[in-house]
C-alpha positions as a Python dict, from the first residue, in 0.01 Angstrom:
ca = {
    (1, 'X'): (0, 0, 0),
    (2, 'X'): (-79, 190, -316),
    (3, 'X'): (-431, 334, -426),
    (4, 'X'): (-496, 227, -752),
    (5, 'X'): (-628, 464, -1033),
    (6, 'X'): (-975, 453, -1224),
    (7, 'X'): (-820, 240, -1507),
    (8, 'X'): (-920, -69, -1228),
    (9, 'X'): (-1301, 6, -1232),
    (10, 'X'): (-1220, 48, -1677),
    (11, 'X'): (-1071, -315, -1653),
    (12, 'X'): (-1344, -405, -1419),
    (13, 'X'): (-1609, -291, -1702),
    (14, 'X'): (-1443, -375, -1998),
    (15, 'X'): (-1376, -712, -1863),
    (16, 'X'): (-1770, -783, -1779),
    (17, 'X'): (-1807, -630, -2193),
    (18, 'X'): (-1922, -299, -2155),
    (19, 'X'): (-1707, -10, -2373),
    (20, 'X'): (-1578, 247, -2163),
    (21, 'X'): (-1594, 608, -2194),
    (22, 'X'): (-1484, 853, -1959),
    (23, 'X'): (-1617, 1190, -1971),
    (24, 'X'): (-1714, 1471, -1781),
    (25, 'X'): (-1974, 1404, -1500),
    (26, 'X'): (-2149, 1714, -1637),
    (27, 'X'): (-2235, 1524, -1959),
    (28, 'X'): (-2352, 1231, -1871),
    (29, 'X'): (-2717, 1314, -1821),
    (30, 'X'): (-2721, 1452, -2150),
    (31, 'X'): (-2563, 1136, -2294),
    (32, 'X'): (-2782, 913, -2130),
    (33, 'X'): (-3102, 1164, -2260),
    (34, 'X'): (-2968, 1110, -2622),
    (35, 'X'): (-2892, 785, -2608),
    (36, 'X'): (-2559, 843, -2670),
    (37, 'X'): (-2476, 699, -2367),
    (38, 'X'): (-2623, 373, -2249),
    (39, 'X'): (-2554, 359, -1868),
    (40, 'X'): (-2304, 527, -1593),
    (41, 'X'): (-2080, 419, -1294),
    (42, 'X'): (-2112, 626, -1008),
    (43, 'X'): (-2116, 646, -652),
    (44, 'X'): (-2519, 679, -537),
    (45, 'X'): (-2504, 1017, -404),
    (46, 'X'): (-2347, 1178, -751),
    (47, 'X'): (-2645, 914, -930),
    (48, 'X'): (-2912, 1122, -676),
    (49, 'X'): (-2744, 1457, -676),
    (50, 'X'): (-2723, 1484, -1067),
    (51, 'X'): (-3068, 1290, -1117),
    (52, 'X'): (-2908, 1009, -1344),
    (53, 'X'): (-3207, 781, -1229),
    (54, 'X'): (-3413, 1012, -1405),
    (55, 'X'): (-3237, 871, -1753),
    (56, 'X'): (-3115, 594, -1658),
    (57, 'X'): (-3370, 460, -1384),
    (58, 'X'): (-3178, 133, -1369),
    (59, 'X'): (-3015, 155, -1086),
    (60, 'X'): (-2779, -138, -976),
    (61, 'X'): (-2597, -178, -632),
    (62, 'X'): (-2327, -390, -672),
    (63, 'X'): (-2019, -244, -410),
    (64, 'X'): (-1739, -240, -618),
    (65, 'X'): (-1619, 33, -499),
    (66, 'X'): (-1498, 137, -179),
    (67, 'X'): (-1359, 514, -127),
    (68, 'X'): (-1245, 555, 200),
    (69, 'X'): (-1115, 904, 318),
    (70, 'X'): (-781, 878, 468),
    (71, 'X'): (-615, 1083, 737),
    (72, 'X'): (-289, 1184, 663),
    (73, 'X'): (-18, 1251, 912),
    (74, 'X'): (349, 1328, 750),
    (75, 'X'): (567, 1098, 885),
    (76, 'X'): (794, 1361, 1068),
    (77, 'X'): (506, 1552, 1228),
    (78, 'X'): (364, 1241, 1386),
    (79, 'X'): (700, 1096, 1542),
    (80, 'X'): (721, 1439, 1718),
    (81, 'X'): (404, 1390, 1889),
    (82, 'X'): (446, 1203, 2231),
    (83, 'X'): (273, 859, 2255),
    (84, 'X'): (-49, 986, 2442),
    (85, 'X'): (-92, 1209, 2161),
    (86, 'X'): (-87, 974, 1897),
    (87, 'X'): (-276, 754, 2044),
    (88, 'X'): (-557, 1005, 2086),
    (89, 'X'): (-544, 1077, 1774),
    (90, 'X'): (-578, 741, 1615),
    (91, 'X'): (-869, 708, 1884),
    (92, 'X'): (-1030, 992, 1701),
    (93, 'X'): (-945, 881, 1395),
    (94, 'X'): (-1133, 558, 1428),
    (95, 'X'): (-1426, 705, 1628),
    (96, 'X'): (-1458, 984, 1298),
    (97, 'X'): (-1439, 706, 1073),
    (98, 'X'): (-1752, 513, 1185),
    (99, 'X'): (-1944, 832, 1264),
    (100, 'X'): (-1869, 845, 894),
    (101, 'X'): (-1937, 545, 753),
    (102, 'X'): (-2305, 568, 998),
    (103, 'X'): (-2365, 880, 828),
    (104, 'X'): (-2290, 768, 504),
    (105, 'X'): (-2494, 463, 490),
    (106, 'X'): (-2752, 708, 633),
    (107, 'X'): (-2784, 936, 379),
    (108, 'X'): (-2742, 657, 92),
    (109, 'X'): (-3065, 491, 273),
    (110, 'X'): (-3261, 835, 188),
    (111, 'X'): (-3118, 891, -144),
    (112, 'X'): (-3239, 543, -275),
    (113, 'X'): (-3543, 580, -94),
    (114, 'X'): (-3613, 890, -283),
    (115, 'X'): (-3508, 758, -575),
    (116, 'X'): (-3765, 489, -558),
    (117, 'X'): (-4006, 709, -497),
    (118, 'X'): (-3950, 914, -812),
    (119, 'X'): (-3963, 551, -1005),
    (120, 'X'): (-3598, 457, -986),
    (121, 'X'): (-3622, 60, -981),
    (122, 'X'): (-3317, -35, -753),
    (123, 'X'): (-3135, -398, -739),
    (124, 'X'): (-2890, -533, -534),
    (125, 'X'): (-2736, -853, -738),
    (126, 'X'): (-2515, -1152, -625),
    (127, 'X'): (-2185, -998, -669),
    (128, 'X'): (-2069, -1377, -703),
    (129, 'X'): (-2067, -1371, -1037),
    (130, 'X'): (-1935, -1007, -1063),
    (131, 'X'): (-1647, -1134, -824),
    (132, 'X'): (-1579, -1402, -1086),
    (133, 'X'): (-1605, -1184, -1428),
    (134, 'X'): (-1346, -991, -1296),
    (135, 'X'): (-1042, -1262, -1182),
    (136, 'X'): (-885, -1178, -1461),
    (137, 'X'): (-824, -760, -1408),
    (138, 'X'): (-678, -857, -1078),
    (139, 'X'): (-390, -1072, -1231),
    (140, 'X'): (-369, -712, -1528),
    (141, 'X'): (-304, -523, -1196),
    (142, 'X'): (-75, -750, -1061),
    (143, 'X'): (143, -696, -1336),
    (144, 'X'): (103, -363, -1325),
    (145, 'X'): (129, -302, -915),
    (146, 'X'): (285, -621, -815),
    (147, 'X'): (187, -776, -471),
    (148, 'X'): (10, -441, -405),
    (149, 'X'): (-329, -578, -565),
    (150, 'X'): (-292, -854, -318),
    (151, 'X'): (-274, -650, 19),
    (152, 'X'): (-585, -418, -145),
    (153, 'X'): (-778, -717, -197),
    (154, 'X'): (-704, -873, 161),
    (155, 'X'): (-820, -549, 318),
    (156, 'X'): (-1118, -481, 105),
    (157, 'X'): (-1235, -858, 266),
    (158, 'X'): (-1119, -795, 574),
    (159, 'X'): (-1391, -431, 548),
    (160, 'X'): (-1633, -651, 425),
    (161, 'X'): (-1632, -923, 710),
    (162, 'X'): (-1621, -632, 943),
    (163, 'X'): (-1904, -403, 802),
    (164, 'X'): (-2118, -620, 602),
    (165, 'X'): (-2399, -479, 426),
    (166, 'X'): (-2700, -645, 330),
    (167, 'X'): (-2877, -361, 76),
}
């Protein structure tokens, strides 16, 4: 399964009619300050460790995005390692990855709660109608990463079923 590139969460925007601009994370606060810029996409610690709810106090949860951090074994190095090994370490591996995703969704908790505090207004929308703005970048992607988009898709529900969040 492929990981797609940031020109998904571009389609995503463009196709709900905002007009994309990427730029340096740096810049944004500025742009936002000048009103160059009229909003930002980011993940909610880069929104509380660069203060973009100081210019942009708008801030709108909608979990579009989901950035996992993969282990990595090459191929050859893991079918040398016996079956007790490998098994430990895809035991780890799991046991990392929800000490990780607790952790996470620990720290998020604080950020927005500080956020609040310093007069951020926070919102958590229906994604339904987010889900059905963007039908149409799923069949772009299909064109351009075939049955790929599919198998992303299926997983992303099957994380969702498993982890549901309800802020």
């Amino acid at each position: 399964m492929r990981v797609f590139p940031n020109d998904m969460i571009r389609w995503i925007m463009e196709s709900m009619g905002f007009t994309t601009v990427v730029m340096p994370v740096t810049e944004v606060y500025l742009g936002i300050q000048q009103g160059a810029v009229i909003g930002q996409e980011n993940p909610t610690d880069t929104i509380f460790s660069l203060r973009f709810y100081e210019v942009a106090p708008f801030v709108t949860l909608t979990r579009h995005v989901y950035s996992p951090l993969p282990l990595a074994v090459a191929e050859s190095t893991w079918q040398r390692l016996p079956p007790t090994d490998r098994e430990a370490v895809q035991r780890a591996a799991r046991e990392a990855g929800q000490l990780s995703r607790r952790l996470v969704r620990q720290d998020e908790d604080k950020q927005l709660d500080e956020m609040r505090s310093k007069g951020a207004r926070i919102s958590t929308p229906d994604i339904g109608p987010w889900r059905a703005a963007v039908q149409p970048v799923y069949e772009r992607a299909r064109g351009v990463y075939g049955a790929d988009v599919d198998a992303v898709l299926q997983a992303a529900d099957a994380i969702r079923r498993a982890a549901p969040r309800t802020n």
